[in-house]
Each structure stands twice: as structure tokens, then as C-alpha cells.
C-alpha positions as CSV (number, residue, x, y, z in Angstrom):
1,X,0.0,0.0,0.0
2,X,1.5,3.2,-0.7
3,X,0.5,6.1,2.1
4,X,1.5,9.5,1.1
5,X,1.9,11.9,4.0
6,X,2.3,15.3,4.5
7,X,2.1,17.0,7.9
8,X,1.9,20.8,7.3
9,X,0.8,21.6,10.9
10,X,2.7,21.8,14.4
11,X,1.2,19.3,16.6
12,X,3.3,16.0,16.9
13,X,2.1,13.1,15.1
14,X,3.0,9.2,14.9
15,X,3.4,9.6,11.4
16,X,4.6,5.8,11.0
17,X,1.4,4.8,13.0
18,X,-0.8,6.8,11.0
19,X,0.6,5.3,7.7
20,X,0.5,1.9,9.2
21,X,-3.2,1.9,10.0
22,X,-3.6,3.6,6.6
23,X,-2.3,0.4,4.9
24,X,-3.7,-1.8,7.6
25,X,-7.2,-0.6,6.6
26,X,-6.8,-0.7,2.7
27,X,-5.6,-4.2,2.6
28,X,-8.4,-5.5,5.1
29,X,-10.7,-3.7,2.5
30,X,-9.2,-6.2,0.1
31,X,-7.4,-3.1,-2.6
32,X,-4.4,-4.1,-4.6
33,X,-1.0,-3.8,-2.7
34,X,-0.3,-0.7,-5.0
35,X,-3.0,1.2,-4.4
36,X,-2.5,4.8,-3.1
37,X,-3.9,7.5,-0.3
38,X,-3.0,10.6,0.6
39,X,-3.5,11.8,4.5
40,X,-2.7,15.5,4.6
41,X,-2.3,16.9,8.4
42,X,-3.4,20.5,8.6
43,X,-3.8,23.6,11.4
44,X,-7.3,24.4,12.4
45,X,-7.3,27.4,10.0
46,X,-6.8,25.6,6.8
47,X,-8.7,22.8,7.8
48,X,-11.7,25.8,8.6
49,X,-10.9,27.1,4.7
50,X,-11.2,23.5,3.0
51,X,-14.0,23.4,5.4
52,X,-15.7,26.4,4.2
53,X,-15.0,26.0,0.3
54,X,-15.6,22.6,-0.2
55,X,-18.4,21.4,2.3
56,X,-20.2,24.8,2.5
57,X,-19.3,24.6,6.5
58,X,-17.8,27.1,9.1
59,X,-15.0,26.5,11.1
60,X,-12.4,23.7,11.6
61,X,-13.4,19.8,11.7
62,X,-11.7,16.9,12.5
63,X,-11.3,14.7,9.3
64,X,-12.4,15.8,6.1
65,X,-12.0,12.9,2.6
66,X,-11.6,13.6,-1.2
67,X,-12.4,10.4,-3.2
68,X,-11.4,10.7,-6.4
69,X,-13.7,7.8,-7.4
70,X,-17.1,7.0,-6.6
71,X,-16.6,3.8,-4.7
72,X,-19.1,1.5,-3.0
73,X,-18.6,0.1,0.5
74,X,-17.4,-3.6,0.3
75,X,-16.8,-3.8,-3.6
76,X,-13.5,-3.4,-4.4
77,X,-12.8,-1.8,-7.8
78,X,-10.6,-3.9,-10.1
79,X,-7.2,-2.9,-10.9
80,X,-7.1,-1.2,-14.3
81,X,-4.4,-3.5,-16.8
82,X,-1.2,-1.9,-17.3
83,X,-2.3,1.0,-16.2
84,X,-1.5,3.5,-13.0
85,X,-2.4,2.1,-9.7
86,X,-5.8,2.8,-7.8
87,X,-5.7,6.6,-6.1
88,X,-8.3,6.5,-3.4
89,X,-7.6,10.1,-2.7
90,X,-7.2,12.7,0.1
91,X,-7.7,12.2,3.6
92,X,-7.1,15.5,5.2
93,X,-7.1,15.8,9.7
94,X,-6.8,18.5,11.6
95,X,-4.6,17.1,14.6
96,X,-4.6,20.3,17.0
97,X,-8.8,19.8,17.1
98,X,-8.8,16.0,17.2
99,X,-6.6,16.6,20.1
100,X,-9.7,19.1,21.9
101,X,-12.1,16.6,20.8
102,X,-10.1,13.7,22.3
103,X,-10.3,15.8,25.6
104,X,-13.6,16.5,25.8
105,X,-15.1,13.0,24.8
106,X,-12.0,11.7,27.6
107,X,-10.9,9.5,25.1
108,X,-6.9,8.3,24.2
109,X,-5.6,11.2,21.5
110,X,-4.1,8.2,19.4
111,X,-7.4,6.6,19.7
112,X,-9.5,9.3,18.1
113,X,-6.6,10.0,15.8
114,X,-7.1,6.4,14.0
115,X,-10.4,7.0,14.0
116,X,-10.4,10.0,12.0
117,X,-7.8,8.1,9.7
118,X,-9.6,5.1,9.5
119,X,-12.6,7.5,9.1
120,X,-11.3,9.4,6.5
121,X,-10.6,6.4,4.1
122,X,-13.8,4.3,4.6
123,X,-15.5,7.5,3.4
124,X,-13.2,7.1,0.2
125,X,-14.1,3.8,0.1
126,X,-18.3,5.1,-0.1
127,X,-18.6,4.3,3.8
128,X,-21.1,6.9,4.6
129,X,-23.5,7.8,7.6
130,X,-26.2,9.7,6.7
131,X,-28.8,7.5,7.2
132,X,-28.7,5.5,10.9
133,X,-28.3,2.1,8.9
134,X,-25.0,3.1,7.1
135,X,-23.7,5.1,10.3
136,X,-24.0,1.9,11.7
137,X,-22.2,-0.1,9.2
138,X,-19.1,2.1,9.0
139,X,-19.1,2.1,13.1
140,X,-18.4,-2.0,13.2
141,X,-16.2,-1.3,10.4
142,X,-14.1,1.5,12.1
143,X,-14.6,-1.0,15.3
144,X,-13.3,-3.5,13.8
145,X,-10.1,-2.2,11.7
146,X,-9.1,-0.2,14.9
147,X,-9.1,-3.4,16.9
148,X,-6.7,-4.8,14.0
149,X,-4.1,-2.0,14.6
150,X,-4.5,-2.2,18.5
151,X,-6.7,0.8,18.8
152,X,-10.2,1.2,20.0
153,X,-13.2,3.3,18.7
154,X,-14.0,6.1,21.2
């Protein structure tokens, strides 16, 4: 799996954790080995712009996920022949508010960090929760991948 990431923000991150439960979650989704993410760590004011421009939204948030393909949950696309590897897209956190949030649900920071991670990428994967029966869907899922990388869902 290849996990691109790029922390433009000050808090200190386990970045080797956060790629490692990147891959762990793409291969327990079943994608090719060379499929590829981004995770993009940002400051609470540019995570309050891309929250603004592209969800319509005020304010920071805690995870926010590009796909760049319309994916559904549990159908894994087929890697395209001789072609460029699968490009799930952009998972973007904002680690300085995950770390507030983490505080005030009194949950482990690392915890709710995979979570927003793990999060992030099942919503590239078409994991949604709009309606209560998908919500609950992607929480076993998020249960269950965070219990494969030693984490729990807060």
C-alpha cells in the first residue's frame, strides 16, 4: 500500500502509526498492494478554509476525505491493466482539534486519531453515515479495523 503523508501543521504526530493503520485498513478492504492514499495533516485554520469552500461549512473539523472515485462500501474496484495504480484520494485531519475533541469525549488522543484516519478512508471507500443504517455499518467497520491495529473506537 503506498500512504502518502504530509504534515503541514505543528502538533506532533505518529506519522509511521498513521501510515500503518492507513495500509492496515486498505488491505483488510481487500485493494491491490499498490493502491494509493494521501493523509494530509493540517492547522485548524486551513482545515476551517477547506471546510468552508468545499463542504459549504464554518470552522475547523476533524477529518475531512476527497475520493477521487465513486466507490461503494465492500466492492473493491478492479485494478485497471497496465495501467497506473488505484488513487483512493485525500484524507485531510486536523490534529490540534482531534486533540480538543479527544479531551472532551475523555478519550486516548491516538485513539481518536485512527479514528479520523480510518474514518477518513472508509469514506473514500463510499462508507457513509447519513442514514442510521450506514452510520451503523461504518461504526463496526471502524470498530473493527481499529481493533486490527491495537486501537479502539472512542
Amino acid at each position: 500500500m503506498n500512504v502518502f503523508f504530509a504534515d503541514e501543521q505543528d502538533e506532533p504526530l505518529p506519522a509511521d502509526d498513521l501510515r500503518h493503520i492507513a495500509a492496515v485498513v486498505m488491505e483488510a478492504e481487500g485493494l491491490a498492494p499498490n493502491t494509493e492514499v494521501t493523509v494530509l495533516a493540517v492547522a485548524d485554520e486551513q482545515m476551517a478554509d477547506y471546510n468552508e469552500r468545499f463542504m459549504s461549512r464554518e470552522g475547523p473539523t476533524d477529518v475531512l476525505a476527497f475520493p477521487i472515485e465513486q466507490l461503494k462500501p465492500g466492492h473493491v474496484p478492479a485494478p485497471p491493466v497496465n495501467g497506473p495504480p488505484l488513487n483512493l484520494g485525500d484524507v485531510i485531519v486536523a490534529p490540534a482539534y482531534i486533540k480538543r475533541q479527544a479531551a472532551a469525549r475523555q478519550v486516548a488522543y491516538d485513539d481518536e486519531l485512527a479514528l479520523m484516519v480510518t474514518h477518513g478512508i472508509l469514506h473514500l471507500l463510499g462508507y457513509d453515515h447519513k442514514e442510521d443504517t450506514d452510520a451503523n455499518a461504518m461504526e463496526t467497520r471502524e470498530v473493527q479495523l481499529l481493533k486490527m491495529v491495537g486501537r479502539t473506537r472512542p
